[in-house]
N, C-alpha and C positions, 0 to 999 in steps of 0.2 A: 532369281531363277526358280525350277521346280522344287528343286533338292529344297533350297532356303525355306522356300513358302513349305515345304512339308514337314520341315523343323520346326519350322516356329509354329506351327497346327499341333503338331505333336506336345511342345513344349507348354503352349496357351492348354491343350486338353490337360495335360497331367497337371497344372499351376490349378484349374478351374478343378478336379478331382481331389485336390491338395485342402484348397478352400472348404468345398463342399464338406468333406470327410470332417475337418476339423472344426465347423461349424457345427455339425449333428452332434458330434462330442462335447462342444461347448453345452448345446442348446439339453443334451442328455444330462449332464453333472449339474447343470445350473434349474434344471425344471423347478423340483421341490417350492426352491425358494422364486422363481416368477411366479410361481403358483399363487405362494400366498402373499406372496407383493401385491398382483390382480386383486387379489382378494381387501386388501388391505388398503388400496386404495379405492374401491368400490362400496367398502364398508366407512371411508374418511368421507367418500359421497353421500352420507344417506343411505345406502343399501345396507341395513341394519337389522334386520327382522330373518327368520328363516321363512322362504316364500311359501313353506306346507301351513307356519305357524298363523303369517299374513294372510292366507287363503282362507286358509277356517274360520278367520277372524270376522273378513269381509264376511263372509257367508252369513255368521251368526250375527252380522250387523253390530259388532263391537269394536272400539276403539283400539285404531292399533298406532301409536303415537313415537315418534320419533324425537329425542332431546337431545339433538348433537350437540355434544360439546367440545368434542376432541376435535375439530379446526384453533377453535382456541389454543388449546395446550399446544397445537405443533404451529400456531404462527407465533407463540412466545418466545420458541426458541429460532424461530428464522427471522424473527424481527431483532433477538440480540445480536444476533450475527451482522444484520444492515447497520446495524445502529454501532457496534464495534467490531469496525472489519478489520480481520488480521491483514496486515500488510507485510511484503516479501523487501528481508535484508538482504545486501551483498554485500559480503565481506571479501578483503585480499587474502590468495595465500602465497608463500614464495617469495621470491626477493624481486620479479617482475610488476607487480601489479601492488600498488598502491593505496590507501582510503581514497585517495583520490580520482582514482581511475574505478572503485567501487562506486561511488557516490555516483559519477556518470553513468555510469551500466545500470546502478540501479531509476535514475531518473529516466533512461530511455525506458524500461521496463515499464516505467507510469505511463508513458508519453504512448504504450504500444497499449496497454491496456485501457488507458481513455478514449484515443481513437478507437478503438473496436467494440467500446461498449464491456469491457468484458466483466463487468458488473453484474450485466442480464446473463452472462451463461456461468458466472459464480453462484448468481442467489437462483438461478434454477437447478443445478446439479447439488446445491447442498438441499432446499425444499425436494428432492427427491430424494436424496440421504434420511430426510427426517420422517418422510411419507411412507415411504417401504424400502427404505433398507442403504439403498444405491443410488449413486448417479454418476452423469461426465457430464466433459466436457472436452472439446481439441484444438489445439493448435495447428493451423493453416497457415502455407505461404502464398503469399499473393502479390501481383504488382502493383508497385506504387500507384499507379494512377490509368485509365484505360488507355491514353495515350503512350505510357513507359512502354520499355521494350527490355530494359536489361535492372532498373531500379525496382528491391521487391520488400515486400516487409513482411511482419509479423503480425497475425490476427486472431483474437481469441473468439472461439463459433460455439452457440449451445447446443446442446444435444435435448432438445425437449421430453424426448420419448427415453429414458431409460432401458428399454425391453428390447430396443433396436441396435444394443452395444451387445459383442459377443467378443469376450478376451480370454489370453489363454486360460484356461485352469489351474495350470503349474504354477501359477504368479504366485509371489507373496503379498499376503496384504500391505498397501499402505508402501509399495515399492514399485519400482518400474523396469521390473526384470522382467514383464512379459514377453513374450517372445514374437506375438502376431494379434492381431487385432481385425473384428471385423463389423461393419454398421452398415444395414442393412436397410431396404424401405422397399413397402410394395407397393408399387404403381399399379394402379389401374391400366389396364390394357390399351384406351384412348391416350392416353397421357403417355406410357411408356412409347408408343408407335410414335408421335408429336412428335419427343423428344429427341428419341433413336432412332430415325427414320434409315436411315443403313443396317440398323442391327438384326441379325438372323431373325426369321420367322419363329413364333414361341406357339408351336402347336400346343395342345393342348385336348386329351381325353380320360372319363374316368377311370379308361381299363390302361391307355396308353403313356402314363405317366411311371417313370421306375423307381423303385424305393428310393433312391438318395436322389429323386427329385420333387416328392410329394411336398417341400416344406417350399420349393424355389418358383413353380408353376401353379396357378389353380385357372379358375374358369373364365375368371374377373378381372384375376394382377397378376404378374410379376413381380420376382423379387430382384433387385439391383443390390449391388453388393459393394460396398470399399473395404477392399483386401491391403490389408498391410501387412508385411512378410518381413523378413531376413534373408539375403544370399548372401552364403559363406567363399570366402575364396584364402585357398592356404597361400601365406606368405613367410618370407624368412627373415627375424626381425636382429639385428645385428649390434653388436656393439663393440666401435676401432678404439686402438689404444690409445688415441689420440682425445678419447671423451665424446665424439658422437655417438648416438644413439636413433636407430631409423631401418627402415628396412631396404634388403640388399638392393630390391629393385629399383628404387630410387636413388641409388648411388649416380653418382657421374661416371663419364667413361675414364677421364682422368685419374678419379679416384680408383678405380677399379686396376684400371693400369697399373700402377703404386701398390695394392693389394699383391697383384700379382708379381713384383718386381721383389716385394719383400720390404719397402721402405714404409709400407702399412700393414698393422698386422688386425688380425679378428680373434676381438680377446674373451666373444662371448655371440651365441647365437642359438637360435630356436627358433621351430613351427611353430605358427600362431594363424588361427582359423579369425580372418578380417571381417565382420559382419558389414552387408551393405543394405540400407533398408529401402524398401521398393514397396511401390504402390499400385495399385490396379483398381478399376469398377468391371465390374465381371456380370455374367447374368449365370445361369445354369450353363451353358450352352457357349459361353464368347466371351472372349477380353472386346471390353471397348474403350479401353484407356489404360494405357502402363506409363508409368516413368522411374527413373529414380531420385530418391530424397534425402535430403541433407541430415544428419543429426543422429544419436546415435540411442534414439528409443521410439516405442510407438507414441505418436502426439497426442494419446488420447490419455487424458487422468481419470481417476476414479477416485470419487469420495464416498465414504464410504461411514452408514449410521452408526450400526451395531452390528459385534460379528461375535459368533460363540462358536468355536471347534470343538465339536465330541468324535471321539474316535476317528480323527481326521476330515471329517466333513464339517465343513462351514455352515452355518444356518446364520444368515443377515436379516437384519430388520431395523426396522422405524421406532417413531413412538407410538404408531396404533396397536400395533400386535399385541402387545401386553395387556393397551386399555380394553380392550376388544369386552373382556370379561365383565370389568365394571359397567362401564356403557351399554350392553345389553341389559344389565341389570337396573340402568336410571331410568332407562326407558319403560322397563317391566312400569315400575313404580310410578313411574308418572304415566302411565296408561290405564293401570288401576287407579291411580287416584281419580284421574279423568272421569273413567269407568264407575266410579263409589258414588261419586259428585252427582254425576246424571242419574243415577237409579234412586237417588235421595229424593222423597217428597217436596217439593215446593212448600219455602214455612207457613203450615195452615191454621186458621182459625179453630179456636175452640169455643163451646157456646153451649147452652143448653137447646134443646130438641123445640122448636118452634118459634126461637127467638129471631129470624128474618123472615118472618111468614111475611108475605107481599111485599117485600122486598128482595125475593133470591137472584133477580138479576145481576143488583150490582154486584153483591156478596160475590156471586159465581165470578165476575169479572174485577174482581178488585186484586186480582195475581196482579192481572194484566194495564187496568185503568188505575190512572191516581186521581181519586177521590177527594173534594176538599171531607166530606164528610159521607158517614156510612150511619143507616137509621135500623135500628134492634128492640125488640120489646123486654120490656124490663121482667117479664113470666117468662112460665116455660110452658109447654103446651097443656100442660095440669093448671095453670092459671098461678103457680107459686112463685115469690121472689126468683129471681135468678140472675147473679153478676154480668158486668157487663162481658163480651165474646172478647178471646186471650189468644195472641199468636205464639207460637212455639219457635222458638230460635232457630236459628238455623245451625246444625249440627259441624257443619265442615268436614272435612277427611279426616280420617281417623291419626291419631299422633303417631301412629306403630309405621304409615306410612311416606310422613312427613319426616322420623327419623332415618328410615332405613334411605330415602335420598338422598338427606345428606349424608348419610355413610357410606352411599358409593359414590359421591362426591370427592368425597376423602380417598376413597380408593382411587379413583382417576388420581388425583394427586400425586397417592405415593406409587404408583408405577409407574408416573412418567417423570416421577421427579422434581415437576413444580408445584410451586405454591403461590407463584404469582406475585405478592407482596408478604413482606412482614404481618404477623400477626398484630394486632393491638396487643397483646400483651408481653409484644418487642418495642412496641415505638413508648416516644415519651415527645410531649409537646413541645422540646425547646431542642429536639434532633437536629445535628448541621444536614448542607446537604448531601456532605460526603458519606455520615452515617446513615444517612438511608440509603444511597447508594450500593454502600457496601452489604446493608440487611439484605437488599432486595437482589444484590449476585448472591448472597449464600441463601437465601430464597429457591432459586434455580441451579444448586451443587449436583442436585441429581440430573442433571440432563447436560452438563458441561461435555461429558464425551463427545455431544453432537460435533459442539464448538472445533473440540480437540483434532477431532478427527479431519475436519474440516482446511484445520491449520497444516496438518502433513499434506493434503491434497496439495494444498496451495504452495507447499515447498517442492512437489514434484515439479508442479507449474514451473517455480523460477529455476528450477535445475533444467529444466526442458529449455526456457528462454536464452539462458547461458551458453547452452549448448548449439543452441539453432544461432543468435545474433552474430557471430564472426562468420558464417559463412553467407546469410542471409543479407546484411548490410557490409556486401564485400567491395564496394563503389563509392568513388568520392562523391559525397554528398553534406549538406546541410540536416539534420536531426533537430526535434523538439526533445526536451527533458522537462522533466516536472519535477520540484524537490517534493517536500511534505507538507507543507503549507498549498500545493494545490498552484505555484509561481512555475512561471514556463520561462525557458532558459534555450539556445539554441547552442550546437554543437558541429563543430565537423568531421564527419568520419574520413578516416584517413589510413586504409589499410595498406598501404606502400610505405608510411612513418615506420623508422625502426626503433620506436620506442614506446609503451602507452597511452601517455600526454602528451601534450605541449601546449604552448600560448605563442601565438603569431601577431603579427600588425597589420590591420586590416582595418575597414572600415563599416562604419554599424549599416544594416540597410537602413535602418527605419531615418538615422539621422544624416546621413552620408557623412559623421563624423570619425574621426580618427580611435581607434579600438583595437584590443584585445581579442581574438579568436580564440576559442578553445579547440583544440581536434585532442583526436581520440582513434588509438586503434585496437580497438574487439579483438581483436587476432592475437596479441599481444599479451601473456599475463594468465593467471590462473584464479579459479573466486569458490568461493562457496556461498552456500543459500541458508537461510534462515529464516524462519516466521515471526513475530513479534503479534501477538493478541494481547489485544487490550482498549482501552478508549482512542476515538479519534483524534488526531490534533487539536481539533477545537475541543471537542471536552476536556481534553488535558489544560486549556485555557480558560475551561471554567474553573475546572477544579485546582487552579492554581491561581486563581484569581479569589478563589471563597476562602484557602489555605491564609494569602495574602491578607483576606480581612481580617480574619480570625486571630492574625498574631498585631494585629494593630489596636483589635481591642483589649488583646491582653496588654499592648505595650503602646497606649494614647501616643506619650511624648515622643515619637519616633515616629509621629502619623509625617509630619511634615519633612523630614529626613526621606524617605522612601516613597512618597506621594507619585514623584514622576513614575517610576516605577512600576507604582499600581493603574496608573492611567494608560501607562504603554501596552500593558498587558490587559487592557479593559477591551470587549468588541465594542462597544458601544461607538453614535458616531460622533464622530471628533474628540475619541479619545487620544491621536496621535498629537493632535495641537496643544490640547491638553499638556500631555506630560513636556511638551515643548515651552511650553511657556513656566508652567514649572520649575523646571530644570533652569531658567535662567534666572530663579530668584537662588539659586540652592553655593553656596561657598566652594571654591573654583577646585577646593581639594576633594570633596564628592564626585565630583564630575573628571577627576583623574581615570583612567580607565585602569583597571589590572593586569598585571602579565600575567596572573592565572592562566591559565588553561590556554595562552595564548598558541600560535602556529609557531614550533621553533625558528622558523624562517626569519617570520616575522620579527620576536623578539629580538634574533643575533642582529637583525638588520638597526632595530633600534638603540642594542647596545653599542654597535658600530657607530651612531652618530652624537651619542652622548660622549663616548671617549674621544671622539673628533673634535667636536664642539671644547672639552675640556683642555685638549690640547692647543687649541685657539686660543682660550681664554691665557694658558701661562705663556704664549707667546702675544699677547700681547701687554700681559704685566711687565714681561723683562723689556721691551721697545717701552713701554712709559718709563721704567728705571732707568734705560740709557738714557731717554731723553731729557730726563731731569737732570742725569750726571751733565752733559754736553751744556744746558742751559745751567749748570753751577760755574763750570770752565768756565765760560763765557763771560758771568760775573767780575770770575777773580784776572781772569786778562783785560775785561775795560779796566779795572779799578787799578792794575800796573800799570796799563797806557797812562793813564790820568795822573799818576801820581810821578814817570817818569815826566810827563811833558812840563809837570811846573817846576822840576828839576833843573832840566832843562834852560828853560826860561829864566831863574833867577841865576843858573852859571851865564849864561848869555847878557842878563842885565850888570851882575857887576865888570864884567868885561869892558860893558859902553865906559860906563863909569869911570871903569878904570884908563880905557882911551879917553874919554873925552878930559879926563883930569888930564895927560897928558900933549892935549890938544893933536894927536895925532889923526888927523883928517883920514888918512887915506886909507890907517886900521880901521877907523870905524866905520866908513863903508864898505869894507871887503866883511865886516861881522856881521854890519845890516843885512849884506844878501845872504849870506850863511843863516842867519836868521831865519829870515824868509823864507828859506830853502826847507829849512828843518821846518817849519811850522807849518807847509804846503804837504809836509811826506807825511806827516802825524796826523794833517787832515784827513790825505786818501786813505791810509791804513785806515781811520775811524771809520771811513765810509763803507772798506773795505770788509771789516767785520760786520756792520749793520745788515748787509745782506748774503755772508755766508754764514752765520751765527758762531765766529770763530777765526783768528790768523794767526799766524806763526813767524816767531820771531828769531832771526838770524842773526850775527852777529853783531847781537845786542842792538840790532834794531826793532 
């Protein structure tokens, strides 16, 4: 309605007066040093001469010569940076979060800055560091894909123009306590209209323009502005005796019920001003976009060269400022040398007075022409002997100005702090490579701050990332990671898990075989950030591959002991087969692995199957020991069987004997079947132990 619409008018004009004000304030405390930023990169251009000095110069038709060398010195310190780029650690803190759920966060962190390039907006805000003083860069959220609707990520964006960042002043260096942030661009009037074709009219006159808008309108452009703020909103942050900790307003009604009833009590509480950070693009005159933003600093870092505080003012700079001095002075000298050289005669002959009479043409042109031969009269114009004509050397530049260059050579040097390489009278011909390595960083000690300073930006960076990733990747989805070898790994975010990790059973896409899933929930866990500078991965892989040689030649007989080793650690190709094939000539206790350093996990789990295994083993010694005992039984019961049954048999025989002596017919076949009887049941018992390995005997049977 009208009320509304004249709120938010009111509210957009004082937000846009808000901006303005604290933009002239910025653009007031920071002048001095844009001053000589401008200047200082205009001077790293070629713009090296004072133009009254260069004016006279031309005038008088003399050399006015420019020997830039300071590109060099500042890409030596931005190419060590390319060449070892600090990379961002996460570590866990707390009893929620894990190395392991650090390791994740820090691989997506790779995975956010490869996608986005953010390489090209590191090495341009630190070569602006090195150039005059300062630079950024910022972190953007964006969506996934032009198709998404609700999936967003994280993008790291360059800031090219340094002069178009304006932050607060109160900040501290090298911290991200600022409190508003503002980047600016002016469009040309055709361009702005293109763009914004709803946005207010940008009148524009010389008399009609009001002080706190001469910097936002000119004849030509616009200024468009991204305004990043803070709104504070007071809340009351509470703490129940029960151990929650939160603010009142997000209690439940339940809870509050309970409060009120007495069965919950408030055993601590305080006003606390909530910041929430907001964003706009503004022109002098109009909001043309607001929203609000996740996270709890402004996205833009700042790296930052050199900074010097006298009497509470900052004065920033590069590595030109200082050379500024020398470098005018290489130039002098190599202009004068220039200048010496050309006013120097052409080396001329010398001769006596009529010795090229009818011949001066060539003479005159033998500067110019090369001559097989030149013809002179052996008089002189008296008709007397006279040697043959002598050219006079050529002088060159004087040594007074050949040294004084290279002694502002030397000066460049020592106020930027390199030296580029070792001296020869550091190196020795049988240097490893590590020791030159090492010469050629303490080469460059004096310009390490670049480095240094370089490496806090970049831990702002990952305090920013930390911050932003839980609310930013708040959607189940699939994630890339990257470890440090540059190997890509996928992940699933899973901010509804109530817990950091976990591993699920799923299946791979790429093989549709049966797998492992990682998820992960960002939400979850508390981290801190750290920088690490120093060699990349792979350099670490040289220089631990050259370490590797170095102790083989001090120790030959161990070459073949560790060989595989050194192949696995070799880039070369088919070092991997190499140490594979290796390793299968090498004695099977070499190739035991160690539990050093292993994952306790892992170890408990292997100590769990050796005590298992152990316990196998004496359970099946004691089953051989019974079965030996049973197989002794066995022995000592055939060999009673056997020894009763011929017992047996000879009481049986003298019985016949003894009947048939007495011709009793009718005993001796009532003993034959007794016989028979007995010698059929001693069978089956025999038969009977053959196949239970054992029988039992009963009343004395």
């Amino acid at each position: 309605d009208a009320d509304t619409s004249k709120k938010k008018a009111k509210d957009d004009a004082s937000l846009i007066d808000e901006a303005k004000e604290r933009f002239a304030h910025a653009r007031t405390v920071e002048s001095t040093n844009r001053k000589d930023a401008v200047e200082d990169l205009e001077f790293l251009n070629n713009k090296q001469w004072n133009p009254a000095d260069e004016a006279e110069r031309a005038a008088d038709r003399r050399p006015c010569i420019t020997e830039n060398r300071l590109p060099t010195f500042a890409n030596q310190i931005k190419n060590e940076q390319r060449q070892n780029r600090p990379a961002i650690v996460v570590s866990p803190m707390g009893d929620k979060a894990a190395k392991k759920d650090a390791k994740m966060l820090r691989g997506m962190i790779r995975a956010i800055e490869r996608d986005s390039s953010a390489d090209v907006a590191y090495d341009t805000g630190f070569a602006s560091s090195v150039d005059n003083g300062w630079g950024y860069w910022r972190i953007l959220t964006e969506y996934e894909s032009p198709t998404s609707v609700s999936n967003k990520v994280l993008v790291v964006k360059p800031i090219p123009n340094p002069m178009n960042v304006y932050l607060d002043p109160n900040r501290t260096p090298f911290m991200l306590d600022y409190k508003w942030g503002i980047i600016t661009e002016m469009l040309p009037r055709e361009e702005f209209e293109r763009e914004y074709p709803d946005a207010s009219p940008m009148p524009w006159g010389e008399s009609g323009i009001g002080e706190d808008s001469k910097e936002w309108i000119t004849k030509d452009e616009v200024r468009v502005a991204e305004y990043y703020y803070f709104a504070y909103e007071e809340r009351c942050l509470v703490m129940l005796d029960n151990g929650h900790e939160g603010y009142e307003d997000e209690l439940s009604d339940q809870v509050l019920k309970m409060i009120d009833s007495g069965k919950i009590e408030i055993v601590a509480q305080r006003e606390v001003q909530v910041p929430q950070l907001k964003w706009c693009k503004m022109t002098a005159v109009e909001i043309l976009e607001s929203q609000d933003c996740d996270g709890d600093y402004v996205p833009i870092i700042e790296c930052i060269g050199s900074i010097i505080n006298i009497n509470g003012k900052e004065t920033r700079k590069g590595i030109v400022r200082d050379a500024k001095g020398p470098q005018r002075m290489l130039n002098y000298y190599a202009t004068l040398e220039a200048e010496n050289v050309a006013l120097q005669p052409k080396a001329p002959w010398i001769m006596e007075e009529g010795q090229i009479e009818g011949h001066e043409d060539k003479w005159v042109a033998a500067n110019r022409k090369s001559y097989s031969y030149l013809l002179y009269k052996g008089t002189n114009i008296a008709g007397k002997q006279a040697p043959p004509p002598q050219r006079q050397p050529f002088q060159g530049p004087p040594a007074a100005i050949l040294a004084a260059k290279q002694g502002n050579v030397e000066a460049m040097r020592a106020v930027t702090g390199i030296r580029f390489d070792a001296t020869m009278s550091e190196r020795m011909q049988d240097e490893s490579g590590k020791a030159i390595r090492e010469l050629n960083n303490n080469a460059n000690l004096g310009a390490y701050h670049f480095i240094d300073n370089y490496g806090r930006a970049l831990r702002n960076t990952g305090i920013i990332f930390i911050n932003l990733i839980p609310s930013t990747y708040d959607t189940k989805r699939i994630v890339s990671t990257l470890d440090e070898t540059g190997t890509e790994d996928r992940i699933m975010i899973n901010p509804d898990m109530g817990r950091a990790h976990a591993e699920v059973d799923g299946m791979s896409p790429e093989s549709s075989a049966p797998t492992k899933i990682k998820m992960f929930n960002p939400k979850i866990g508390r981290y801190q950030v750290t920088v690490t500078i120093g060699p990349s991965h792979a350099t670490k892989r040289v220089e631990a591959m050259e370490s590797q040689m170095d102790f083989i030649k001090a120790l030959p007989e161990l070459g073949m002991v560790v060989a595989d080793l050194i192949a696995k650690n070799s880039d070369w190709e088919g070092a991997e087969e190499f140490a594979t094939r290796i390793a299968k000539t090498l004695p099977a206790k070499l190739l035991t692995p160690s539990h050093e350093d292993m994952n306790p996990q892992v170890e408990a789990l292997i100590q769990g199957l050796q005590t298992h295994i152990e316990e196998l083993n004496q359970q099946m010694a004691m089953m051989g020991k019974e079965l030996q005992d049973r197989q002794a039984d066995r022995d000592v019961a055939l060999e009673g069987i056997a020894k009763k049954f011929e017992a047996e048999v000879l009481k049986i025989a003298e019985k016949i004997e003894e009947t048939a002596a007495k011709k009793d017919m009718h005993l001796q076949s009532t003993l034959g079947r007794q016989l028979a009887e007995i010698a059929k049941s001693i069978e089956q018992q025999g038969k009977k132990s053959k196949r239970t390995g054992g029988f039992t005997i009963e009343n004395g049977k």
